[in-house]
N, C-alpha and C positions, 0 to 999 in steps of 0.2 A: 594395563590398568588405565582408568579413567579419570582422572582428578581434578578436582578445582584448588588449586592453590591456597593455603594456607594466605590470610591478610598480611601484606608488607606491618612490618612491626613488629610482628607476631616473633614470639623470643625461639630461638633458634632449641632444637634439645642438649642439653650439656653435651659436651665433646664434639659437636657435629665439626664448630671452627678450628679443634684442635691439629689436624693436619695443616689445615693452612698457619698453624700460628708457628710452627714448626721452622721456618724458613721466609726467609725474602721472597714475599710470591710472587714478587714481580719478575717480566722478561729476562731482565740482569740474571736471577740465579738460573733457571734452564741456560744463560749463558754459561755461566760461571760451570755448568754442570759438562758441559761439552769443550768450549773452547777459549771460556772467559779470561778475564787478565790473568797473565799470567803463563798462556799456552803458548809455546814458542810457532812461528811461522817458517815453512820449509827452509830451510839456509839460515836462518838467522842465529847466533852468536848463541850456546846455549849457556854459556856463563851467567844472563839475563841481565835486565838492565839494574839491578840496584847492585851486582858484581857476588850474586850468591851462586854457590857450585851448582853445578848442572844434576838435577835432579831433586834439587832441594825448593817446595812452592811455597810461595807465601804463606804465611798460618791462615791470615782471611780467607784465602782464597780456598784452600784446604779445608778450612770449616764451612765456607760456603757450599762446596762440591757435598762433604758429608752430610750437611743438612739439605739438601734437594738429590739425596738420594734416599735418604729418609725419608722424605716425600714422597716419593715415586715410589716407593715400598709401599705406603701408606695407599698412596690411590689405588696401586696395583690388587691389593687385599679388601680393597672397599667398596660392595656395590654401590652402583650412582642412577638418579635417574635421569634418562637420555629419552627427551620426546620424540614424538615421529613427527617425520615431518607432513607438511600440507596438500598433500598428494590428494587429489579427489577419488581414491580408490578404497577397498575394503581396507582396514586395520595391517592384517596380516602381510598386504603388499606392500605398505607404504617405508619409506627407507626411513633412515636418522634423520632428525634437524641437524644440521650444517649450515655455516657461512662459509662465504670466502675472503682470505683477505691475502693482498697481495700475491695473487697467484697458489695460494696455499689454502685447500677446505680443511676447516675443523667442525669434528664431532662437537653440537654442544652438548655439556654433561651437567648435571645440579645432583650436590652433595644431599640436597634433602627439598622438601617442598616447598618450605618457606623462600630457598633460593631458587625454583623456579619461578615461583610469585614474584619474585623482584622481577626478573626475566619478562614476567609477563606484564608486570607493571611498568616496564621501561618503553616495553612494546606499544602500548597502550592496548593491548590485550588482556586485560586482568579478567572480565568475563567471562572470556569464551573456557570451556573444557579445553584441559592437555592431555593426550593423551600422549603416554609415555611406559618406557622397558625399564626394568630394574637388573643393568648390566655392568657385573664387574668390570672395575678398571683394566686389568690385566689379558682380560676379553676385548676389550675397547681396543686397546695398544696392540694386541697379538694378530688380532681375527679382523676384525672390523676397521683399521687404517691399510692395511695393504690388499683387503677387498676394495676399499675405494678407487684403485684406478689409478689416480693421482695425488700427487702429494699431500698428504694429511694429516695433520694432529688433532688432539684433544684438547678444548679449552671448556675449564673447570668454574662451576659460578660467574660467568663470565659478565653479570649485569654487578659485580660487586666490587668492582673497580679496583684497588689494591688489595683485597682480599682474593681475589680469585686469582687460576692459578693455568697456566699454558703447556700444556707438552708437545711440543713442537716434533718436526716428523724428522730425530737425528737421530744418529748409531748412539747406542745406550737407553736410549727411553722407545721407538718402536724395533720391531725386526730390522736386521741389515736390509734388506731388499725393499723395503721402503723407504730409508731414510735419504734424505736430499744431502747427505754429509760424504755418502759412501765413498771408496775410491772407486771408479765407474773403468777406468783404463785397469787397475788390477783386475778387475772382474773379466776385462776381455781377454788378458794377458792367460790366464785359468783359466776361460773356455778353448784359448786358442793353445794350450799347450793340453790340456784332455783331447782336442780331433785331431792331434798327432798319430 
């Protein structure tokens, strides 16, 4: 598809914000969602610091993790549109937009048009045509991050500043064999006891 972005301002269609309002969309909850306060560190006391039995997490944190898995449910069920990127080639060849940041490429993705327009407003791209795919989330995280090559996630409205939303490349939000969390020594340990 070919589009010109809908004018920044332009009112969003009801529910489009609604996953995002769902949760802390910021960095912190994909913490909270993997390893955030609260997850103990190899050897450490599992009694935790505030002296609660081991196994027992904080309720915040507990509600944090449920709400950014609600989330991730949410994107997972919900096409998005993801531009292609700048390539001077036919349509059909060209890849995803992606950044990179800190070593890490993310897919960008936009819940609806109005938040590409920001995108492209931030750009100072608001003229030009986007052209852009309309691809499930769950395609995005399954197919499409561990074709990349290298480490990858998906960042969601990403010109909306505390509204938009990050899936970073860890165990629970893409496949094991992509996530930069994996345990990499267990993975050898299992090949090297299969060429037994």
């Amino acid at each position: 598809m070919t589009a010109t972005p809908d004018p920044p301002g332009a009112e969003p269609p009801p529910g489009a914000r609604a996953a995002a309002e769902q949760a802390d969309p910021g960095p912190a909850a994909a913490e909270a969602a993997t390893e955030g306060p609260g997850a103990l560190e190899p050897g450490a006391d599992e009694s935790g610091a505030d002296g609660a039995a081991p196994g027992i997490e904080d309720p915040e944190v507990a509600e944090r993790r449920q709400a950014f898995a609600e989330l991730l449910g949410e994107f997972r069920r919900t096409a998005v549109l993801v531009p292609l990127g700048d390539e001077p080639v036919p349509d059909e060849e060209r890849g995803l937009l992606t950044a990179d940041f800190n070593g890490i490429r993310f897919i960008l993705a936009f819940s609806d048009e109005q938040a590409l327009a920001r995108y492209a407003q931030a750009r100072g791209e608001y003229t030009r045509e986007w052209t852009y795919r309309t691809i499930l989330g769950a395609r995005l995280l399954d197919v499409a991050v561990p074709a990349a090559g290298v480490p990858c996630g998906v960042a969601l409205d990403c010109a909306d500043g505390p509204d938009g939303m990050v899936f970073p490349p860890v165990m629970g939000i893409v496949p094991d064999e992509a996530a930069v969390d994996r345990d990499t020594e267990a993975d050898t340990d299992t090949d090297e006891g299969a060429a037994r």
